[in-house]
N, C-alpha and C positions, 0 to 999 in steps of 0.2 A: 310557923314556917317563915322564913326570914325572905326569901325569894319571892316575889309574890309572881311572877313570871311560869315558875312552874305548880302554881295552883290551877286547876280549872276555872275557867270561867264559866261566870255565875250562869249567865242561861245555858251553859252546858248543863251544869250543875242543878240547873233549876230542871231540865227537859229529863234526867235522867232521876233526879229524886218522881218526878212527876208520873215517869213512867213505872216506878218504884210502886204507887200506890195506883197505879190504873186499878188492880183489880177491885182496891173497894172502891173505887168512883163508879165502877160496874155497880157492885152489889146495892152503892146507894141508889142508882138509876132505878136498879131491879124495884128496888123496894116502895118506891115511889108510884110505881104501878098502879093506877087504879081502873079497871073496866070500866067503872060508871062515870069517868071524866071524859071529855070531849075528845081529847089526845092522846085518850089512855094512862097519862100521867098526871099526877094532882099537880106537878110544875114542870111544865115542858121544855120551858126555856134552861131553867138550870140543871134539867135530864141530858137535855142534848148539849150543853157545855161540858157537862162533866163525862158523856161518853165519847165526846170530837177528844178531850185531854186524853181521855185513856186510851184510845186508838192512836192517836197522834202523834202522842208523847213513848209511846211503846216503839210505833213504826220508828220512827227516828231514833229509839235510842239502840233497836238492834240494826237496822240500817249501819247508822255510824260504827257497832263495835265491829261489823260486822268486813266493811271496809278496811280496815286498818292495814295498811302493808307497809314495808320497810323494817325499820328498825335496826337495833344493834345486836350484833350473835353475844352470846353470853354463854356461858358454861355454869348448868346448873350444881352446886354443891350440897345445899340441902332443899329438901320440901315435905311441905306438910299442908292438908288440906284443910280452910277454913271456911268449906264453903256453909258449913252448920251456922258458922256466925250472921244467916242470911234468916234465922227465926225470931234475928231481933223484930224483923220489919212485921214480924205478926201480931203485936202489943196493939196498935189502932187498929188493926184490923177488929178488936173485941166491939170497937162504935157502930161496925155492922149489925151486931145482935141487940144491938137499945134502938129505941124508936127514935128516928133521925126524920124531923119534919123540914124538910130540906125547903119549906115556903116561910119559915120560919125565919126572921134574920137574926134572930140574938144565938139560935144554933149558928146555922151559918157561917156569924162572926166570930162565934166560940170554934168552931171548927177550924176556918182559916187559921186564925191567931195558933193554935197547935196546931196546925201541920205547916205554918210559918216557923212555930221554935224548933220540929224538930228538921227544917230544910236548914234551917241556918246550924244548928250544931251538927248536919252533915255534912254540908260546906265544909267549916270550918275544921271539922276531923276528917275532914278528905273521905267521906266512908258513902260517899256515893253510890261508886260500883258495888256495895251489900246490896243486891236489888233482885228480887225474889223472880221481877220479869225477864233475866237473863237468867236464873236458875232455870226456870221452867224452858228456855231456850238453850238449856247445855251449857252453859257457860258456867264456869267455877270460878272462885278464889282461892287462892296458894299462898301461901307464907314462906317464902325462895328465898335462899342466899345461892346468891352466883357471882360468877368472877368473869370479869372481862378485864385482860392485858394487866394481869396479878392485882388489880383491884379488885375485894369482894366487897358484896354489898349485900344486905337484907330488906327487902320488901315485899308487897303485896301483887303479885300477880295474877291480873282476870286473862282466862284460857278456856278455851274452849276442849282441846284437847289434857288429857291428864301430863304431868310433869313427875320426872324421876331423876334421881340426883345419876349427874355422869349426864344427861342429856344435854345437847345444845340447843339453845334455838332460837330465835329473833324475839328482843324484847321491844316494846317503843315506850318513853317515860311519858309518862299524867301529870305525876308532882311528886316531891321528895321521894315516897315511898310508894309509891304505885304508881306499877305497870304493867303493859297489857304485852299479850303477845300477840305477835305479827304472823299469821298463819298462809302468808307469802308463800306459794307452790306447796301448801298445808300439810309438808314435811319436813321432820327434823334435818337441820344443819348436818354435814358431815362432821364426823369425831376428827379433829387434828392432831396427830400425833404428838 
């Protein structure tokens, strides 16, 4: 991306991959469970960091999509639904079912250090919005070409409502190719003749 202006920014970037993985930050919490520990968990302290991130980073990331209003009208010409491409984000989830001693640092740091490379190659491929905590919250991804003022364009749009070619409706841009739509009075545009 040559523009660096229409990249997200990084703690965007970082709160929404974040939020991305809330659900195994659950499952590791789960798992750390232990009755016979004082706390109930054999590390309490990095149970309740990693369940403040998964709540936190969740609330804020559908909050924020959730706000979004304005935008520019567009006319959509084609679509196609990507929202399957959100089962990438199920591959670490497999660290769930290995024993994960989270009092452990060389886990730990092995853990960070991966899910450090794979926030930075979703930075980097803009593929943030793939994030399985807005699937579960309705939200899709779209592969749209639309046209605004006989320019068309091809990209990614996260919607909450479904999209069909012939539809208008309020886009607002992320970065080069993705964008979200604007669910402003959370009705389609009128058709202009």
């Amino acid at each position: 991306m040559g523009d660096a202006s229409l990249r997200l920014r990084p703690l965007v970037s970082l709160t929404l991959f974040l939020s991305a993985y809330s659900p195994l930050m659950l499952i590791l919490a789960i798992k750390d469970i232990d009755l016979s520990a004082r706390y109930l968990v054999s590390t309490p302290t990095i149970s309740a960091i990693l369940v403040f991130i998964a709540f936190a980073s969740s609330w804020m990331t559908l909050t924020a999509v959730k706000d979004v209003e304005g935008g520019l009208p567009v006319e959509v010409t084609k679509a196609a639904n990507k929202s399957g491409d959100m089962f990438g984000y199920t591959i670490p989830y497999m660290l769930s079912f290995m024993r994960v001693d989270l009092g452990d640092w060389q886990t730990m740091a092995s853990l960070v250090l991966f899910l450090s490379v794979l926030f930075v190659m979703a930075y980097r491929t803009q593929t943030v919005f793939i994030n399985p905590v807005l699937a579960v919250a309705g939200y899709m991804l779209i592969d749209c070409t639309f046209k605004r003022n006989a320019k068309e364009t091809q990209a990614m749009v996260v919607t909450r409502k479904a999209i069909a070619v012939g539809d208008s409706i309020l886009v607002d841009r992320l970065s080069h190719y993705l964008y979200i739509r604007s669910d402003s009075g959370s009705e389609d545009l009128e058709r202009k003749p």
